[in-house]
Structure formats: C-alpha cells, structure tokens
C-alpha positions in Angstrom: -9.7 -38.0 7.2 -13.1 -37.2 6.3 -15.6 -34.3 7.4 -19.2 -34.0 7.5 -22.1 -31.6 6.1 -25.2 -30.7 7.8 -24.3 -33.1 10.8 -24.5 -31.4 14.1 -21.2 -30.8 15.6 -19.4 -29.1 19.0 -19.2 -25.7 18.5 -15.5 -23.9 18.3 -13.7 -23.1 21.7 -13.6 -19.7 22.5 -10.2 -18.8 21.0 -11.2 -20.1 17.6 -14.6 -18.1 17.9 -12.7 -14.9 19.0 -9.8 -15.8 15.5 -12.9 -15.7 13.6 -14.5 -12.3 14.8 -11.1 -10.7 14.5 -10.6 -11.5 10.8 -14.2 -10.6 10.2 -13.6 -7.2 11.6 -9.5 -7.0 9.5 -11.5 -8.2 6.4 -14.3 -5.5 6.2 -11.8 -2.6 6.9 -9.5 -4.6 4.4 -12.8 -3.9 2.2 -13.6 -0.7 2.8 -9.6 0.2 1.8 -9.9 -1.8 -1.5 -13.4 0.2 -2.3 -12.1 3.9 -0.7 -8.9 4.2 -2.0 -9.0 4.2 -5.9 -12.2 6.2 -5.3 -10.7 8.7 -2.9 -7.5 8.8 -5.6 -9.9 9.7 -8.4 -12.2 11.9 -6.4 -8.9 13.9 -4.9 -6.5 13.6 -7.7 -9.1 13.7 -10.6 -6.0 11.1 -12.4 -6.7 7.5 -14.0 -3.3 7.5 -14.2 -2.6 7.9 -10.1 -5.3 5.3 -9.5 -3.1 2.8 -11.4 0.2 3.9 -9.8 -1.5 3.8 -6.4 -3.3 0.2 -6.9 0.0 -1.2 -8.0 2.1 0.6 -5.1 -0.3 -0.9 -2.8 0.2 -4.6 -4.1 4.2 -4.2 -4.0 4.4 -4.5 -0.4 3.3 -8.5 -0.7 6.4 -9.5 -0.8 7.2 -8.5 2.7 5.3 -12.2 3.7 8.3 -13.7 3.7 9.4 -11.2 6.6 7.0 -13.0 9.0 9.0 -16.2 9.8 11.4 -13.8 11.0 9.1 -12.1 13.1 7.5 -15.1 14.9 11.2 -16.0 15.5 11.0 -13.2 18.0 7.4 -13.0 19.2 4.4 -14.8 19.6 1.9 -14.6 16.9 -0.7 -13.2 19.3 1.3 -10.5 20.0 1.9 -9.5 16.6 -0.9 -9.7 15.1 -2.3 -7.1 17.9 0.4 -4.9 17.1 -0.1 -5.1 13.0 -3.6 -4.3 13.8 -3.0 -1.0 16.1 -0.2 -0.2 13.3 -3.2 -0.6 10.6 -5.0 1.5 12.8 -2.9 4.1 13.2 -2.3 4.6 9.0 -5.6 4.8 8.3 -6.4 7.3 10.6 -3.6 9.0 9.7 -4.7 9.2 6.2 -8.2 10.2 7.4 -6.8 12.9 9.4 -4.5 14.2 6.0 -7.5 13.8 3.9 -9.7 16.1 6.2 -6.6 18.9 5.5 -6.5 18.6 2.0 -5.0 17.2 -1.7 -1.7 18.4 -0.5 -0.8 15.8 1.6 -1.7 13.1 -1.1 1.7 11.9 -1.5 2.1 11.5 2.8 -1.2 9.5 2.4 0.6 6.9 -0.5 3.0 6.4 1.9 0.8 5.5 4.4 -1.4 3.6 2.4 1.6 1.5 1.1 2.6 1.1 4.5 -0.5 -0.6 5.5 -0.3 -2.9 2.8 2.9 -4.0 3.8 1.3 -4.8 7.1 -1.6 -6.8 5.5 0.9 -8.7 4.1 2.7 -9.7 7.2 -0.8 -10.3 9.1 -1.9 -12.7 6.4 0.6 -15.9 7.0 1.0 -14.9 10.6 -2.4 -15.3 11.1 -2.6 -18.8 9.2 -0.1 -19.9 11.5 -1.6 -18.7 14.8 -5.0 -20.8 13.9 -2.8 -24.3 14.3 -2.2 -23.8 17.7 -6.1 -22.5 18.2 -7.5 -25.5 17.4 -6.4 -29.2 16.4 -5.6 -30.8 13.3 -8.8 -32.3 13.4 -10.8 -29.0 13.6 -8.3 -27.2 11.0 -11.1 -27.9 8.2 -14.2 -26.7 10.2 -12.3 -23.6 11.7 -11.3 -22.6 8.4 -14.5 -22.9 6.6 -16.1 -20.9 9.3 -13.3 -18.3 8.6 -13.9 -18.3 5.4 -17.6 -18.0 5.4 -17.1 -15.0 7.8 -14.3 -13.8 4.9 -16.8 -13.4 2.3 -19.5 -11.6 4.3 -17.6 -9.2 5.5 -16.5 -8.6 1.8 -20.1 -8.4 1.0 -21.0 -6.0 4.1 -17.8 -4.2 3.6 -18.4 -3.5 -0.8 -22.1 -2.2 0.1 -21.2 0.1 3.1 -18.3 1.6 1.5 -20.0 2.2 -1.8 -22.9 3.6 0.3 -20.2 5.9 2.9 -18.2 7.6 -0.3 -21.6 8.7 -1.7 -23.2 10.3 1.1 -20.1 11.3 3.2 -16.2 13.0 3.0 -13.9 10.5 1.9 -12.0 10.8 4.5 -14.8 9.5 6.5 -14.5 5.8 5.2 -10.7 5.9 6.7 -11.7 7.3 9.9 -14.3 4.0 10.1 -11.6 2.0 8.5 -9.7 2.9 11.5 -12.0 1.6 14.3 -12.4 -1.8 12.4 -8.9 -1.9 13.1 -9.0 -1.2 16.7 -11.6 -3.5 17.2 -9.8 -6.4 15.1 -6.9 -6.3 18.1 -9.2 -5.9 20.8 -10.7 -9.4 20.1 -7.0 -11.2 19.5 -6.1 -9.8 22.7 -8.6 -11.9 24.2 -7.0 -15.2 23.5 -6.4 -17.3 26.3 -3.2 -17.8 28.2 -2.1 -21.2 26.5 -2.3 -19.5 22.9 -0.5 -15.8 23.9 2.0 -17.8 25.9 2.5 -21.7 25.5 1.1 -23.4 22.6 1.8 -19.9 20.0 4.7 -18.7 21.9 8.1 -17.2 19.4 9.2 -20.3 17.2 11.9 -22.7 18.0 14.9 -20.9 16.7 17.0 -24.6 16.5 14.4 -25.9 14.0 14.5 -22.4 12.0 17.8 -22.9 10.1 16.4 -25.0 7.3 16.6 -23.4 4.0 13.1 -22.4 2.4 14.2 -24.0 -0.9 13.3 -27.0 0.5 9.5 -26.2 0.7 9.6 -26.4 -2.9 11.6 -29.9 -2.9 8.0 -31.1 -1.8 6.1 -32.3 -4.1 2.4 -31.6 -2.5 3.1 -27.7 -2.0 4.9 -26.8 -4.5 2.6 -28.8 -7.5 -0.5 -27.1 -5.4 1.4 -23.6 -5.4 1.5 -23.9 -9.0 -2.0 -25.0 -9.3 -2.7 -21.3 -7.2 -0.7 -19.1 -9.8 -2.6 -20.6 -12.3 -6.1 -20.3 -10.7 -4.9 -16.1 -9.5 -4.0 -15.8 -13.2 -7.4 -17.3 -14.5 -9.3 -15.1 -11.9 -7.6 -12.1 -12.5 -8.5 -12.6 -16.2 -12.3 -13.1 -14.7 -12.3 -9.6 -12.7 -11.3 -7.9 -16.0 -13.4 -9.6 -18.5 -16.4 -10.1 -16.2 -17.5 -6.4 -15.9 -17.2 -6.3 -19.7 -19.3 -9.7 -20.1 -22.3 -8.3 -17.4 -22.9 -4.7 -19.1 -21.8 -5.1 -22.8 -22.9 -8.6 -23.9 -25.7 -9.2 -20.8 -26.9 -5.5 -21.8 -26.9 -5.0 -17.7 -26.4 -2.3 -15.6 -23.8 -1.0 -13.0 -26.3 -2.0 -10.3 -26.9 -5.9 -11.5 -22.8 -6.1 -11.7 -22.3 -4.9 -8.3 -25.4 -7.4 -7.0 -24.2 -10.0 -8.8 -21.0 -9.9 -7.1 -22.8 -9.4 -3.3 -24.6 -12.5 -4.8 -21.6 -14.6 -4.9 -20.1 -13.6 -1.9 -23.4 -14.4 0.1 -23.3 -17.7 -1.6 -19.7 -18.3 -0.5 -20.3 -17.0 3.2 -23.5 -19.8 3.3 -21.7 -22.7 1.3 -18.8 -22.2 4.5 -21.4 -22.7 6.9 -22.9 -25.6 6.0 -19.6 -26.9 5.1 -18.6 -25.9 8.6 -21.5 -27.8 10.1 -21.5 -31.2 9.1 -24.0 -34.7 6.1 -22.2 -37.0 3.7 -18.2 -37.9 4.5 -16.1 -35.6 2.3 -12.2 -36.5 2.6 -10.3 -33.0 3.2 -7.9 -34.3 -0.2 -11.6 -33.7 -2.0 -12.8 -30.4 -0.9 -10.3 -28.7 -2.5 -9.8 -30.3 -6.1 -13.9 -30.0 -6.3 -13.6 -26.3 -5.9 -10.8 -25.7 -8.3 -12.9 -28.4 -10.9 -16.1 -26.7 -9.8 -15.1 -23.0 -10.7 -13.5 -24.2 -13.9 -16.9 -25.2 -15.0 -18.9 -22.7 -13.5 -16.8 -20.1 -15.1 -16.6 -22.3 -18.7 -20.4 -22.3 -18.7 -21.0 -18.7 -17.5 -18.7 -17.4 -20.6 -21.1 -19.3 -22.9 -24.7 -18.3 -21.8 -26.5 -15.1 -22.5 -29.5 -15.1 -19.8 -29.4 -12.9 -16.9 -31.3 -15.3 -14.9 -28.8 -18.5 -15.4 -26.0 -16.0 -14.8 -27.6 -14.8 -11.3 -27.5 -19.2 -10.4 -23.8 -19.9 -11.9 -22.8 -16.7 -9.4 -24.5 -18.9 -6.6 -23.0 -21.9 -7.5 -19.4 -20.1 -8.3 -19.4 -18.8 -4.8 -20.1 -22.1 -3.0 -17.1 -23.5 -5.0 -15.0 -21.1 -4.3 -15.2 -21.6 -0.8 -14.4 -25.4 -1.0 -10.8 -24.1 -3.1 -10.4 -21.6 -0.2 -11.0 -24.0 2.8 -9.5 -26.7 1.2 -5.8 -25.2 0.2 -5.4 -23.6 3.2 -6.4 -26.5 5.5 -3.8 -28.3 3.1 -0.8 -26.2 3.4 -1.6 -26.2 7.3 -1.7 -30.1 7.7 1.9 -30.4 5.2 3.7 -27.5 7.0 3.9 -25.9 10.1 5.7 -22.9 12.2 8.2 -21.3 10.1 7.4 -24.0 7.5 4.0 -22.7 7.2 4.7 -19.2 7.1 6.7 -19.1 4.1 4.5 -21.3 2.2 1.5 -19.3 3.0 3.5 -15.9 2.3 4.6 -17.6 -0.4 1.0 -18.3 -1.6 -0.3 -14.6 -0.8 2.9 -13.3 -3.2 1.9 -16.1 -6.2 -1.7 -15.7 -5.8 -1.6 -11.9 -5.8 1.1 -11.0 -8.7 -0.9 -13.9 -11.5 -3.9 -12.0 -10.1 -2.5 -8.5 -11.5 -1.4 -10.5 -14.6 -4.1 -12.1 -15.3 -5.9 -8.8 -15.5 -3.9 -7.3 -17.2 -4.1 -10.1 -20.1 -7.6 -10.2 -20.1 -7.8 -6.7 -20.9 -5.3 -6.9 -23.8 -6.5 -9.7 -25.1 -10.1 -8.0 -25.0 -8.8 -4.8 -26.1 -6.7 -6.9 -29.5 -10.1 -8.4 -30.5 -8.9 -12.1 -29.6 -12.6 -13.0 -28.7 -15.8 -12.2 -26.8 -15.9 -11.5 -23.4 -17.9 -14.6 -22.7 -15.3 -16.4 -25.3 -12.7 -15.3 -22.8 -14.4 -15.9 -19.4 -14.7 -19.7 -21.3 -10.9 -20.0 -21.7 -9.8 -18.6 -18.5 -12.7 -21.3 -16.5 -10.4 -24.1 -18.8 -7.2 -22.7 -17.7 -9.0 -23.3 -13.8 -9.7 -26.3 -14.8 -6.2 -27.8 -15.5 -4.9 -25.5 -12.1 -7.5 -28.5 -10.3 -5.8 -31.2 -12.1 -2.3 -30.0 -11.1 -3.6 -29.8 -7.7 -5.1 -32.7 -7.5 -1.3 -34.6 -8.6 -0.1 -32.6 -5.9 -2.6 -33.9 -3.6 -2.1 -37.7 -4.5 2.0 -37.2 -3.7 1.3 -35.8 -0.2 1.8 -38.7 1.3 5.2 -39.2 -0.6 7.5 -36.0 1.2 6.3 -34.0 3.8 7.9 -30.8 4.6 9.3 -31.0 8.7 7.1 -29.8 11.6 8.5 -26.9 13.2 6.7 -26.2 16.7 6.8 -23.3 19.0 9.6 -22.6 21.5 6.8 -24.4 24.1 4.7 -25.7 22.5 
C-alpha cells in the first residue's frame, strides 16, 4: 500500500468532509478550554496551587476511554458523538453562566470542567472508530491527514483567539464561545448520511464483543507501537517543559517569539497534512509513520544544540511537518490492525498512554532542569534521542504486523 504527494486526487465524499469540519470545530473549543481554564483559575482564584489541582483533575477523566466500547455496544457512533458534543455544550456554558455570578461557584465549575473532560475522553476513540466506516481502507491515510491538518489549525486559530478573548473580554466570555463551538461541532455530525447513522456505523456486533482486551496487547504491531507512543508522550512532555525555558533563557527571546514559534509549528503541521493529503512520490503507509517519529527525534536533537533564533524558527517548520507524518501514520495504523470494539480500546488505550507519559515527562523535565542535570538545550537533546529510539521500537512493531493481527469486529449491519 503506497500513497502519493502532490498528485491530484478525488476529493473526500461528503461524510468524510463533514468528519473533518466537525473535529475542526471540537478541536478549537478543545483549544480555547486548554488556553481559558488555567487562566480563568489564576485570574479567579489568584492560586498556582489551584491551577495545578485543576490541570491534573482535568486529565484524570482519560481513563473513562475505555468506557466507549461499551457505549458503541449500545448506539451508533453517530449518535453519540452528537450527544457528547451537546453534553460539551451544555458544561461549558454552564461554567460561563457560574463564572458571570461569581468566585463562589468555583468548585461547581471544577466539577463541570472535569466532567467535560471525561466527555473528551469518550469522543476521542469513538470518533477514530466512526471514520472506518466513513471512508475505505484505502482513503484511511488521506482522510486522516486531512484531519489532522485541520487538527493543528484549529490549535493555531484556537491558541491566538483565546489568548486575544481573555485579554480584552470576561472570562467567562471564552466559555460562552467555547459553548457554540460545541453546538456547531454536532450540527455538522448530524449531517451524516443515512448509511453511516444507520447501516455501515450502526451499535457494534455484541457476539463478536466478548473477546478479552488482553489480547490487543498479545499483538505484536500494537502493542510494540503503543510502547513506542509512551515513549514519544514522555519525550514531548519533557519538550513542553524544557522548551519555554530553552526559547526565553538560553535564546534570550521573548513571551511573544515563544508563543509564535509554536503558531509556527502548528501552521507547518496543518500545511505538511495537506500536501500529504494531496498526493508526488509513492510513500508506503508502514513509512509515514517511522519517518515522523525518526524525524522529530532529530529535529528536536538538533534544536537542543543550536543557539540562533533564525535556525530555531526553520527546525519549528520542519518539527511540525514531522509531526504530522507520526500523527497520520499511527492512527491510520491502529485503524488498518483493529477495528470496532477492537479499535476503540486501542485508541482509548493510546489517548490514556499518550496523555499520563505526557504529564510525566513534564514533570521530569522540570526536575531534572530544576536539579541542575543540564542545559535546557542539553535536555531538549536527550529527550529528541529518547524520540528517536520510540521510532525504532515502532518501526519492529511495524515489520511484525503482518505476523498477528488483532480480529475485525464490524457493526451490527455493517
């Protein structure tokens, strides 16, 4: 299986165009909550201390993923990723609505907030699952770089606007907003066609559902590949610590270059998905991913040892387009190994592994930062190795595909 760059190809049928637009919509509200709510903690409760306890109650709810398989047992993944959506809607403007009143209600609003985490986490996998039965196998690769590449601009649009709405506006305001992104977000998914609300993403077949999940990480490809993620969350989580350090103390930058040099990499990811998306030279799909874990361990190796502002503003460029080859290409994987209930553990699975190394890795970073182990740069160097041997373990994981493959599970019609 091979794909092509630059090449002119069919455009995506209308469901896959109207999956796309959806997430777009989920990902900049999912923005705007990751840039409002530590600000709107600090601004209400004037407490470092609460922004920490809030970030981390926010990232507990993860491991309600595994909940989803459950779910689709039940209902169509149409249908519930509507009604996650209006539930995310109806949270945050809840906690729009408390903010307006006043710091009393803060600890109504945690609630809330952790509540709509717990829903993110259930959308996630449910929402990799619905996009098999959108499209082909064959158009897995293409539909998800376009997802992707609409992923990172709406992180882009969503860090700039929400930065831009907390300094000019109430904070309750970027909820409120927050709220309609929502809305919007179900709107589209309700738009799918007849064969995806009711035939080909219909609730899963119940008779196939019995198989123990242990036996996802019998197989060799996923479970070497979910290893290679751990390690990759854990090496970026070190990054987003070290990397703020590395731009203002030892680049002598600003606040304002940090944030643009992070808009600068998520541009670069949003274009790189395009033209990946589009079509030149054959590229298997067992490639696409192993170059973008190889390529960020580099990128990130070299950026740790340079001191020019200039070179940094490129590697940004070129860490972005790599990135979005590890994004496209591990989740097309998982989808073409697994399927149905299958696919939504593995992919809860990934969301729990990716997002708990991420929290660690930060967390060393700092302490090894804060214990004088090295440099930032000296750090960022070690943690773009430590990606680097994630892409080899992925890549023996990739070679053994072929040797295991976890069972198709379909829908109940499909």
């Amino acid at each position: 299986m091979s794909i092509s760059l630059l090449r002119r190809t069919p455009t995506l049928g209308r469901d896959a165009r109207l999956l796309v637009a959806g997430q777009i919509m989920s990902t900049f509200g999912d923005t705007l909550l990751i840039v409002g709510v530590p600000l709107m903690v600090l601004q209400v409760s004037g407490s470092a201390v609460q922004v920490g306890f809030v970030v981390a109650l926010t990232q507990a709810p993860t491991l309600l993923g595994f909940l989803a398989r459950r779910l689709r047992r039940r209902t169509a993944g149409r249908s519930l990723l509507v009604a996650f959506d209006l539930l995310r809607m109806v949270a945050v403007a809840l906690v729009a609505a408390l903010l307006a009143i006043g710091p009393s209600t803060l600890p109504a609003v945690y609630a809330l907030l952790t509540v709509t985490s717990a829903l993110a986490a259930l959308a996630a996998p449910t929402r990799g699952e619905l996009a098999t039965h959108v499209v082909s196998p064959d158009e897995l690769m293409r539909l998800n770089s376009y997802d992707r590449s609409g992923e990172a601009l709406a992180v882009a649009a969503g860090a700039g606007a929400g930065g831009v709405l907390v300094a000019v506006s109430p904070i309750w305001t970027i909820f409120a907003i927050d709220a309609v992104t929502f809305l919007l977000s179900a709107a589209t998914i309700l738009l799918l066609s007849t064969a995806v609300r009711r035939g080909r993403a219909g609730a899963l077949d119940t008779t196939t559902e019995r198989r123990p999940r242990g036996a996802l990480l019998r197989n060799r490809a996923i479970s070497l590949v979910l290893l290679a993620e751990a390690l990759t969350s854990l090496a970026l989580g070190a990054f987003l610590a070290l990397f703020v350090v590395f731009v203002i103390r030892e680049l002598s930058a600003g606040s304002a270059v940090y944030g643009f040099l992070e808009m600068t990499q998520a541009a670069a990811a949003g274009a790189a998905g395009l033209l990946l998306a589009r079509a030149t030279r054959p590229l298997a799909e067992s490639q696409v991913p192993v170059i973008g874990y190889l390529g960020m361990g580099v990128v990130i190796v070299v950026l740790g040892l340079t001191s020019s502002l200039p070179l940094v503003f490129g590697l940004m460029v070129a860490l972005g387009a790599v990135n979005i080859l590890y994004a496209v290409g591990v989740r097309t994987l998982f989808q073409r190994v697994a399927a149905g209930g299958a696919l939504l553990d593995v992919l809860a699975a990934e969301s729990v592994l990716s997002r708990g190394a991420t929290v660690a890795g930060a967390l060393a970073g700092a302490a090894l930062l804060a214990s004088g182990a090295g440099t930032a740069g000296m750090l960022l160097s070690g943690a773009g190795a430590l990606v680097i041997f994630s892409g080899l373990v992925a890549r023996t994981g990739i070679a053994a595909r072929s040797t295991g493959g976890v069972p198709v599970e379909r829908s109940a019609d499909g």
